[in-house]
C-alpha positions in Angstrom: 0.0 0.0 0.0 1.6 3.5 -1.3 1.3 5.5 1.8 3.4 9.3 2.2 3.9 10.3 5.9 5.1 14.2 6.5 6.3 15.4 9.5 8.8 18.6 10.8 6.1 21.3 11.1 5.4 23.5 13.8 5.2 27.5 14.6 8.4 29.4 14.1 9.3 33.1 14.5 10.1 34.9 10.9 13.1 34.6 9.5 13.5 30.9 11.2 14.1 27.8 9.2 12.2 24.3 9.4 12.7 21.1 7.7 9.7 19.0 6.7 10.1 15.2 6.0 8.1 12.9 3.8 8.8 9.6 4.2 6.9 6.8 1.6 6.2 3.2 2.2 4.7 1.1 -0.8 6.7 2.4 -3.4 10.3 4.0 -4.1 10.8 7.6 -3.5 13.7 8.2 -6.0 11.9 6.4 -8.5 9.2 9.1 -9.6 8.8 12.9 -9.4 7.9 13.6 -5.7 6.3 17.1 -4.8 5.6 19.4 -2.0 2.5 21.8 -2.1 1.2 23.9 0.1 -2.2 25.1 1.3 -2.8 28.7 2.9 -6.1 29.7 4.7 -8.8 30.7 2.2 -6.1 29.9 -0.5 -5.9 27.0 -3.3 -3.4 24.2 -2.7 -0.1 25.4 -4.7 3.0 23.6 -5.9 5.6 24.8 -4.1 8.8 22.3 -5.1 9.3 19.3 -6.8 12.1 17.1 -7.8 12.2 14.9 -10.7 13.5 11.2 -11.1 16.7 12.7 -12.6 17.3 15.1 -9.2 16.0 18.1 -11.1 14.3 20.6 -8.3 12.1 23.2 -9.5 10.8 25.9 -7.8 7.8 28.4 -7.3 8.8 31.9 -7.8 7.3 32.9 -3.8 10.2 30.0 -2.5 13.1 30.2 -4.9 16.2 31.0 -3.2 14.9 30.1 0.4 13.4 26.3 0.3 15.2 23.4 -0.8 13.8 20.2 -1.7 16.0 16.9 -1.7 15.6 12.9 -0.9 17.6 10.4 0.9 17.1 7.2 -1.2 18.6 5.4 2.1 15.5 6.7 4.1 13.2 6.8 1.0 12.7 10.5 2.0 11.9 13.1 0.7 13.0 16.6 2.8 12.0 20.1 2.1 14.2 23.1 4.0 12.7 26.2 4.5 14.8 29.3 5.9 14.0 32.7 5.8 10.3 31.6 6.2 8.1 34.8 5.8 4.3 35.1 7.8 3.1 34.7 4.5 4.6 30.7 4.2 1.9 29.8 6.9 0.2 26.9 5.3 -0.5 23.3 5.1 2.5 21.5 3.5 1.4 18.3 1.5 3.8 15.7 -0.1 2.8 14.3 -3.5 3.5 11.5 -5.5 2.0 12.0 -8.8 2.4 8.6 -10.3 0.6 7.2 -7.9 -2.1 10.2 -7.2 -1.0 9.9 -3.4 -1.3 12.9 -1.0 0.2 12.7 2.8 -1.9 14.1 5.4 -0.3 17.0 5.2 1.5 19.0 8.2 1.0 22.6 9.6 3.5 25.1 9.4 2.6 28.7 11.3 5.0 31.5 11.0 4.5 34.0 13.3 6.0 36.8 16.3 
């Protein structure tokens, strides 16, 4: 059973830094796309990062520069960094894997003073 798991978020001050993991069971990690999107209040679900089978990250233009996406094929992990997170970064974070049209359950991150 393809499952994603995400974990790592929490409420940090602006300008902090968090790392979210996204570890999948049922399938291999490196061996698709894998995704992170996020989901503000009163806000669509966006694509935030995503990493291709190659290693190729891509970015949203909000993120570039201050979030990292990357896996550890060891762990079957995927991580996204976030520093320099801004008040407007307060979301849901979601891990995707779009081969298999799986969602985790998605973990809150709340940047605030």
């Amino acid at each position: 059973q393809v499952q994603l798991v995400e974990s790592g978020g929490g409420l940090v001050q602006p300008g902090g830094s968090l790392r979210l993991s996204c570890v999948g069971s049922g399938f291999t990690v490196s061996g698709d796309a894998m995704s992170w999107y996020r989901q503000g209040p009163g806000k669509e679900r966006e694509l935030v990062a995503n990493i291709r089978q190659s290693g190729t990250t891509s970015y949203a233009d909000q993120v570039k520069g201050r979030f990292t996406i990357s896996r550890d094929n060891a762990k079957n992990t995927v991580y996204l960094q976030m520093n320099s997170l801004k008040p407007e970064d307060t979301a849901v974070y979601y891990c995707h894997a779009p081969g298999w049209r799986k969602w985790g359950q998605g973990t809150q991150v709340t940047v605030s003073s």
